[in-house]
RODO-2510 file (C-alpha; in nm, 4 decimals, decimal comma):
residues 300
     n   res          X          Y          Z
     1     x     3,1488     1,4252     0,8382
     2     x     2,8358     1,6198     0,9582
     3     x     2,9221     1,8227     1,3205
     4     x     2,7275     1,6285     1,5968
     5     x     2,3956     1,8353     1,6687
     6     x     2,4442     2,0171     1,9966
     7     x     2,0955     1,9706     2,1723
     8     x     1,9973     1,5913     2,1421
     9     x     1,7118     1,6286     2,3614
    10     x     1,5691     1,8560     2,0661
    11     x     1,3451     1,6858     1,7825
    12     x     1,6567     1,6187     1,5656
    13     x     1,5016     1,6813     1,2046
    14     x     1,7787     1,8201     1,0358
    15     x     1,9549     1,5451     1,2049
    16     x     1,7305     1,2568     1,1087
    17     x     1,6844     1,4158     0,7243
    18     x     2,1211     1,3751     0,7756
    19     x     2,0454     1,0079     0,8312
    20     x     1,7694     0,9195     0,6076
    21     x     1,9632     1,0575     0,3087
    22     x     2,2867     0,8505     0,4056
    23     x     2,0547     0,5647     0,4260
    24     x     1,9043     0,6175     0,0466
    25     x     2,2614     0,7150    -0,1404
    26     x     2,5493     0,5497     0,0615
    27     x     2,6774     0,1841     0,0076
    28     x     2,7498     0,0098     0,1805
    29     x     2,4463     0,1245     0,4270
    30     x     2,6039     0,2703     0,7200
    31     x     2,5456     0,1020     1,0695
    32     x     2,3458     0,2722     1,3229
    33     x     2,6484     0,3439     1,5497
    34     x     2,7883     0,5123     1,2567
    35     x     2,4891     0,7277     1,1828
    36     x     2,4205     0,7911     1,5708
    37     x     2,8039     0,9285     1,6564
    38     x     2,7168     1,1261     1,3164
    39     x     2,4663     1,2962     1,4547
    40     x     2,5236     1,3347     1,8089
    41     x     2,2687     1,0804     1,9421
    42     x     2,2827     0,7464     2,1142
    43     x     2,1390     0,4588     1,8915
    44     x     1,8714     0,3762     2,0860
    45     x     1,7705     0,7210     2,0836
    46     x     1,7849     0,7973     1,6519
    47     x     1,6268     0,4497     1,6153
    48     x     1,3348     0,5373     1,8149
    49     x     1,3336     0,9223     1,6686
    50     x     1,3489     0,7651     1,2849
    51     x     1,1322     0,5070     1,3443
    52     x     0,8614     0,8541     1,4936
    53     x     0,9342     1,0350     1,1959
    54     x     0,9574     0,8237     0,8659
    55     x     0,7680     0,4869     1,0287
    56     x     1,0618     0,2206     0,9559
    57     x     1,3468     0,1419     1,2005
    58     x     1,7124     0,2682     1,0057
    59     x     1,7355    -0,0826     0,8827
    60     x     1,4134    -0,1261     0,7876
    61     x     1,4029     0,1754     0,6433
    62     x     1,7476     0,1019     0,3882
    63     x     1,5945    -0,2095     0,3162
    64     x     1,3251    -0,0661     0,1541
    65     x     1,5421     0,1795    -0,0478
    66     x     1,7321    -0,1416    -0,1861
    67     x     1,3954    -0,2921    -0,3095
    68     x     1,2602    -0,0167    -0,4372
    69     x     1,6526     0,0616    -0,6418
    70     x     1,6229    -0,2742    -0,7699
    71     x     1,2449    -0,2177    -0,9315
    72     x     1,3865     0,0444    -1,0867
    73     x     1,6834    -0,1740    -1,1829
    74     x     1,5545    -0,4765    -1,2834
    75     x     1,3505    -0,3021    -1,5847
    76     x     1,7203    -0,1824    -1,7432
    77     x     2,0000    -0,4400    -1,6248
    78     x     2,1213    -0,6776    -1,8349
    79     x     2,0573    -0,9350    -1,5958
    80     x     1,8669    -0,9812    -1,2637
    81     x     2,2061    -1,0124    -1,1136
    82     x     2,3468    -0,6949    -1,2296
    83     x     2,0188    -0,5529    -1,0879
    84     x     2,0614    -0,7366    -0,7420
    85     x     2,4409    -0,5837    -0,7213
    86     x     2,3508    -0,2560    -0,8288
    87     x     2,0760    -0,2185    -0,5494
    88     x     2,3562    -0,2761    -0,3119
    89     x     2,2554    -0,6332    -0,2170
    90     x     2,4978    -0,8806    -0,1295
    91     x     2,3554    -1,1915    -0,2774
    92     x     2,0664    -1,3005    -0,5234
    93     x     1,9733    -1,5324    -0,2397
    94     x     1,8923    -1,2340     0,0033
    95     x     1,6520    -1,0476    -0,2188
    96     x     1,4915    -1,3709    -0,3204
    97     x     1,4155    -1,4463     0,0851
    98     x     1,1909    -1,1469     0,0978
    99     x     1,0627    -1,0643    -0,2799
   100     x     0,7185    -1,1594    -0,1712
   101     x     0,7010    -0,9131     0,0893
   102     x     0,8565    -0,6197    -0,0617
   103     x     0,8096    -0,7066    -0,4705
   104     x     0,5051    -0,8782    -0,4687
   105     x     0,6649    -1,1585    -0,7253
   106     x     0,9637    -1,2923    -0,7436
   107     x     1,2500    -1,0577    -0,9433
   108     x     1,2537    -1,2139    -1,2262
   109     x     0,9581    -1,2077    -1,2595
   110     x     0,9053    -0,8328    -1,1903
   111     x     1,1972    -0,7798    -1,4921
   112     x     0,9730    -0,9440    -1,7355
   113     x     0,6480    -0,7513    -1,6298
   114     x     0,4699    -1,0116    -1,4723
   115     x     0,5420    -1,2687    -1,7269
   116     x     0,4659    -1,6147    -1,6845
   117     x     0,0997    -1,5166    -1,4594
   118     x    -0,2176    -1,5468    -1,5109
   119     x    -0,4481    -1,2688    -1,4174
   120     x    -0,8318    -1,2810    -1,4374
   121     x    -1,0337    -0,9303    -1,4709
   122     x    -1,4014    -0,8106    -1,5026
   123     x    -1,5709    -0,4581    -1,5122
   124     x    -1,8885    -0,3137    -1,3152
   125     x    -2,0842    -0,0314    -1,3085
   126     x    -2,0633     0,0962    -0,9534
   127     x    -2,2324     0,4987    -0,8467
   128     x    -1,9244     0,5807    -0,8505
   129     x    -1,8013     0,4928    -1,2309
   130     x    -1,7334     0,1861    -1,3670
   131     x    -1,4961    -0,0868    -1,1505
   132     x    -1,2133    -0,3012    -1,2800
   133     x    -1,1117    -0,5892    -1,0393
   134     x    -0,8003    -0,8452    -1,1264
   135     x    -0,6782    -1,1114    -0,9374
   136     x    -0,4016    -1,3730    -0,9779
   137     x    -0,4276    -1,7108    -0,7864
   138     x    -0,3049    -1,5683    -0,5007
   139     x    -0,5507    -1,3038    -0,4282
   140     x    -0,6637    -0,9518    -0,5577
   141     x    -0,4007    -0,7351    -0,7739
   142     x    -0,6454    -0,4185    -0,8693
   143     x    -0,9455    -0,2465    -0,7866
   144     x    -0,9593     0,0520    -0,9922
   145     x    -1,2313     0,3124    -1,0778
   146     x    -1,2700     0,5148    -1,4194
   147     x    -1,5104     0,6545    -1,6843
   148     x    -1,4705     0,3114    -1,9432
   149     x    -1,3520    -0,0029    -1,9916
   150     x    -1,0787     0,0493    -2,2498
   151     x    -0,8591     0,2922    -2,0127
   152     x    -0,9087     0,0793    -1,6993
   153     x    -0,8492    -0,1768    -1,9338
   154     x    -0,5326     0,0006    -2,1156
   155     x    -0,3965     0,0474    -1,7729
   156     x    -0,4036    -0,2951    -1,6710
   157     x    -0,2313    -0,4158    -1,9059
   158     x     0,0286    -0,1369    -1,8832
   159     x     0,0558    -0,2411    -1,4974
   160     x     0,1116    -0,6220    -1,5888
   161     x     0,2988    -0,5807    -1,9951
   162     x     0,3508    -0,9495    -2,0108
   163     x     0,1001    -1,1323    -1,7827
   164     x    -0,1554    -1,3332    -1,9048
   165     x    -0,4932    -1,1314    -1,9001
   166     x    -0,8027    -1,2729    -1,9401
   167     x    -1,1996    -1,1387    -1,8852
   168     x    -1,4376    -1,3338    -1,7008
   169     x    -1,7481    -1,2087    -1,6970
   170     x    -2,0185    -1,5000    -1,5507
   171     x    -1,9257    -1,3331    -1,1664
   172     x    -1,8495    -1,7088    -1,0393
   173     x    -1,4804    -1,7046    -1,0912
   174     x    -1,2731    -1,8745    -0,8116
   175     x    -1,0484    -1,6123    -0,8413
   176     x    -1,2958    -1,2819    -0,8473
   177     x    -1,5478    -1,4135    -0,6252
   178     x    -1,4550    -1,3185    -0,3224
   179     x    -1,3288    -1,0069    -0,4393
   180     x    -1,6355    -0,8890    -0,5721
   181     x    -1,8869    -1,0023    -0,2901
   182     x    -1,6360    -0,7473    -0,0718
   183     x    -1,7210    -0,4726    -0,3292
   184     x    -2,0881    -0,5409    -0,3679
   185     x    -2,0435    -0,5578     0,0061
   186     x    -1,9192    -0,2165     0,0256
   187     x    -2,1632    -0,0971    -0,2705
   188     x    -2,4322    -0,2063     0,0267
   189     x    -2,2609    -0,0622     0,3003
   190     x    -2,2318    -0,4164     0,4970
   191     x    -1,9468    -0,6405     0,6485
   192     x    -1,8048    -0,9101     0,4436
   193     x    -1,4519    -1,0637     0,4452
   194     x    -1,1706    -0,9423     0,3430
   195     x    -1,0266    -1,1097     0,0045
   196     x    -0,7050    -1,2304     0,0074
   197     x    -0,4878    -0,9937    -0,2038
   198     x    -0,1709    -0,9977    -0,4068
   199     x    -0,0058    -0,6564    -0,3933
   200     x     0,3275    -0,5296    -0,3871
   201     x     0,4540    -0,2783    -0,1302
   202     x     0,7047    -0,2126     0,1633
   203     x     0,6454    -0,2881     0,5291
   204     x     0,5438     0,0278     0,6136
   205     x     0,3000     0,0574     0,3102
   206     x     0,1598    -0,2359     0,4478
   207     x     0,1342    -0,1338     0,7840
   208     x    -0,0702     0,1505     0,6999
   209     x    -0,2973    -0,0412     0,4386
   210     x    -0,3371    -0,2767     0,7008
   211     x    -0,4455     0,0006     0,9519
   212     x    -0,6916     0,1402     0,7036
   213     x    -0,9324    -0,1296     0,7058
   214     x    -0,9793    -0,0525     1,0261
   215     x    -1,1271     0,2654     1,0314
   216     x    -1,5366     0,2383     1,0661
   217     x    -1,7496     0,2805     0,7853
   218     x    -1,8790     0,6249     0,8106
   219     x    -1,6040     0,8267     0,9620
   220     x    -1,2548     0,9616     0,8200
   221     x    -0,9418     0,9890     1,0292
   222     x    -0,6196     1,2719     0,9252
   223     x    -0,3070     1,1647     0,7639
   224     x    -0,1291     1,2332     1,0991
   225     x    -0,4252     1,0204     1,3390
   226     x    -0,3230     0,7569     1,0688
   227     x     0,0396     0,7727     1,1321
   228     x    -0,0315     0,7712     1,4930
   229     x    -0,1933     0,4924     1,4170
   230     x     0,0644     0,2922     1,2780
   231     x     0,3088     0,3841     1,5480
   232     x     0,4913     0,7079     1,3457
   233     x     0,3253     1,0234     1,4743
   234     x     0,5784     1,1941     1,2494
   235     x     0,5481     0,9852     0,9837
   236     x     0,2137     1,1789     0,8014
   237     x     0,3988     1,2746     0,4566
   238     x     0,5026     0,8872     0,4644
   239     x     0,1833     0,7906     0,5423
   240     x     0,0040     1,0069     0,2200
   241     x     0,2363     0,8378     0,0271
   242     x     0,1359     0,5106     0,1411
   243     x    -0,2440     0,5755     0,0668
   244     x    -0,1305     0,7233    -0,2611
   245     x     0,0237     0,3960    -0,3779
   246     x    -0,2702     0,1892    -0,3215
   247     x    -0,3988     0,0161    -0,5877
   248     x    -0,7589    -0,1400    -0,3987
   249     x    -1,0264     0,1024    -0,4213
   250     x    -1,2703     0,0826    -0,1768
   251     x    -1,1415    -0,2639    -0,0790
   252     x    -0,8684    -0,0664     0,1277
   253     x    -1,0562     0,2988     0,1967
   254     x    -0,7757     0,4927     0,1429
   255     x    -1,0377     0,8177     0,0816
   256     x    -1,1359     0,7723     0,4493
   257     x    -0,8130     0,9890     0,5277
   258     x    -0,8667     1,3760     0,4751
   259     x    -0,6293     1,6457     0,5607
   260     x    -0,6314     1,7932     0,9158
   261     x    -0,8585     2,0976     0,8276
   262     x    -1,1171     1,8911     0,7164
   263     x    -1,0826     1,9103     0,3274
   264     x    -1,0355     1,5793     0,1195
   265     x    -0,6760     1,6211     0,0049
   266     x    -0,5858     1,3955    -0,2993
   267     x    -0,6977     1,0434    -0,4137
   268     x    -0,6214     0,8607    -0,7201
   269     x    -0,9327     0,8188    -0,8532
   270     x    -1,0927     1,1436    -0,8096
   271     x    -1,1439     1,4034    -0,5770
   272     x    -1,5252     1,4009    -0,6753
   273     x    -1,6118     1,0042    -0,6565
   274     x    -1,4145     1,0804    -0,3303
   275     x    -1,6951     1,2674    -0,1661
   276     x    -1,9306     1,1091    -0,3431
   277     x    -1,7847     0,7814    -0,1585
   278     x    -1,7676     0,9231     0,1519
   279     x    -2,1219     1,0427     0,1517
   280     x    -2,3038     0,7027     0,1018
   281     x    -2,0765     0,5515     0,3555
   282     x    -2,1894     0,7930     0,5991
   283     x    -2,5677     0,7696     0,4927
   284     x    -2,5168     0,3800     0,5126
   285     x    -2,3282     0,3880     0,8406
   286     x    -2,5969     0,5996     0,9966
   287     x    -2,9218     0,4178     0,8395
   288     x    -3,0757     0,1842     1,0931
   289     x    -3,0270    -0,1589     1,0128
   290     x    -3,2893    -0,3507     0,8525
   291     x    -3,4705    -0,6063     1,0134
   292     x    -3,4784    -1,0016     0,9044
   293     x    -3,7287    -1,2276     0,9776
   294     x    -3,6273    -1,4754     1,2489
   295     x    -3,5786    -1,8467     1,1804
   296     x    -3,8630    -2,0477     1,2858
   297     x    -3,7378    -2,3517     1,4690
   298     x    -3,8334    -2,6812     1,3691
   299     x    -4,0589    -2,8957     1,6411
   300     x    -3,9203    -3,2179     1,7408
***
């Protein structure tokens, strides 16, 4: 056993990397009294400093590392069982409480690559390449930019192996509808509501896609503003790996985060079409709005 740190009033970061790694490899997960004495800290105290620095409570937190053992799991078990167990859950019944959440499908479903759904896709031409947008019945799965069809295609399909794909193209689709008025919305540089989606990610992934629709239009905020954000000042590597995993271009403006000395740091579809996005957001944001004709009102 680690010697407790002598200095708790210290930022503990070789204490809470201690904990965080105990929480990824060790089953069962240890409890938080365990980890604290372990340490040197009172609970109350390396809950609040883990939650700061990695943006999930300790529980939360191993959770997360069971899920995201049992995607890897579930792809090379021999049954979804064997997966559940080896992920260090205690029941099917547990993981199938919360696979929404923190799969996105149910597992069985995620071992057989999405069989069984249907998914509806169409392609644009966008200033910023050409656009792929899917959606199940549930809401949008994938907005992703690229130079053609085929590899936004190709990669579709290599998200989903064994889901249904199909193209619709007439842009009246239940499904894509609303999806695509937000991106012509966007294209436009005006307000319109937010599409229901059907994405797969953690709570804290979620906490910071959530918290990236709401930065303006026309402005860009730092990885570590963004963790602040979310409640986890310390959280900024986290947080980059958060935007990173996004998989809704535009429709969650991940490449309105830049690094803290002003340059664009990474995003996944380019660092070019990310300052290329940026720009007409800021020309848009800062054009004055157009004006419309009032409605004359009818005499009685």
């Amino acid at each position: 056993m680690p010697a407790p740190i002598s200095n708790p009033s210290a930022l503990p970061d070789d204490a809470l990397e201690r904990v965080r790694r105990a929480l990824e490899t060790e089953e069962p997960t240890p409890p938080l009294a365990t980890l604290a004495a372990t340490v040197g800290l009172s609970r109350a105290h390396l809950a609040r400093a883990f939650r700061q620095r990695y943006g999930l409570p300790p529980a939360a937190y191993a959770r997360a590392q069971r899920f995201r053992r049992l995607r890897a799991g579930l792809a090379r078990a021999d049954s979804v069982s064997a997966a559940v167990a080896d992920a260090g859950f205690g029941s099917d019944s547990r993981v199938y409480e919360r696979s929404d959440a923190l799969l996105g499908m149910s597992p069985a479903r995620w071992r057989q690559g999405g069989a069984g759904i249907a998914i509806r896709y169409t392609t644009l031409e966008t200033p910023y390449g050409r656009v792929l947008v899917a959606a199940t019945a549930r809401g949008l799965c994938a907005v992703e930019i690229g130079d053609d069809d085929t590899a936004l295609i190709a990669d579709l399909g290599a998200a989903f192996p064994r889901a249904m794909l199909s193209r619709e193209d007439d842009g009246r689709d239940a499904w894509l509808a609303p999806a695509l008025l937000r991106i012509a919305g966007e294209l436009a540089g005006s307000e319109t509501p937010a599409p229901a989606v059907d994405i797969t990610g953690t709570a804290f992934q979620w906490r910071v896609w959530q918290a990236l629709t709401r930065i303006p239009r026309g402005t860009t905020v730092s990885y570590a503003a963004l963790a602040a954000m979310v409640g986890a000042p310390k959280a900024a590597r986290a947080v980059g790996s958060a935007c990173g995993s996004n998989r809704l271009a535009l429709v969650v403006p991940c490449h309105r985060v830049i690094r803290e000395d002003g340059s664009l740091g990474g995003w996944r579809w380019g660092l070019e079409r990310k300052r290329v996005v940026l720009e007409a957001e800021r020309a848009t944001a800062s054009a004055p709005p157009v004006a419309r004709p009032s409605r004359a009102r009818r005499g009685r």
